[in-house]
Residue, then its C-alpha position, 0 to 999 in steps of 0.5 A: x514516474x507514475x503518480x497513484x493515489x490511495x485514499x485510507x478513509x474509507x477502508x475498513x477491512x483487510x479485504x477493502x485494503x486489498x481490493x484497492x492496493x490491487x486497482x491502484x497498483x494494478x497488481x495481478x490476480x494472482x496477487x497473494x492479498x497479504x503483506x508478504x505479497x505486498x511487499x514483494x511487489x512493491x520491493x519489485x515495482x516501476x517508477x511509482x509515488x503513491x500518494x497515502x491519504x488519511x494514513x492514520x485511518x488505517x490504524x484507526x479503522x485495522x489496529x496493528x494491521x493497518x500499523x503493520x501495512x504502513x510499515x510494509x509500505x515505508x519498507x517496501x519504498x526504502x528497499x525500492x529507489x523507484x517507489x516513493x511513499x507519501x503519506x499524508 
């Protein structure tokens, strides 16, 4: 299983989310750079556990987007048997 790392700490904007999902994950880039997009990948990816640090910094820094991301994330993993979330 693949171990990935996003630190939310210093992501503060929608775009910075994107940028780093995209690098962690090595999406593609045709990658939609939204939640519908995200969701899609994930619900599809490989044997994964992304480790989430700071996740509450997501709300803190994006308000109901960041809230409607760590949603995304904790759907996308029950939907996926082969991608694990971890937040801390």
């Amino acid at each position: 299983m693949r171990e990935l790392l996003l630190d939310a700490e210093t992501l503060y904007t929608r775009a910075q989310v994107h940028d780093a999902l995209t690098r962690v994950f090595g999406f593609p880039a045709d990658y939609g750079r939204n939640l519908d997009a995200l969701y899609d990948l994930l619900t599809a990816y490989p044997a994964a556990r992304l480790t989430l640090r700071h996740a509450e910094q997501l709300v803190t820094h994006l308000g109901n987007y960041g809230e409607l991301l760590l949603r995304v994330l904790a759907d996308a993993a029950a939907e996926n048997p082969s991608f694990v979330l971890r937040a801390e």
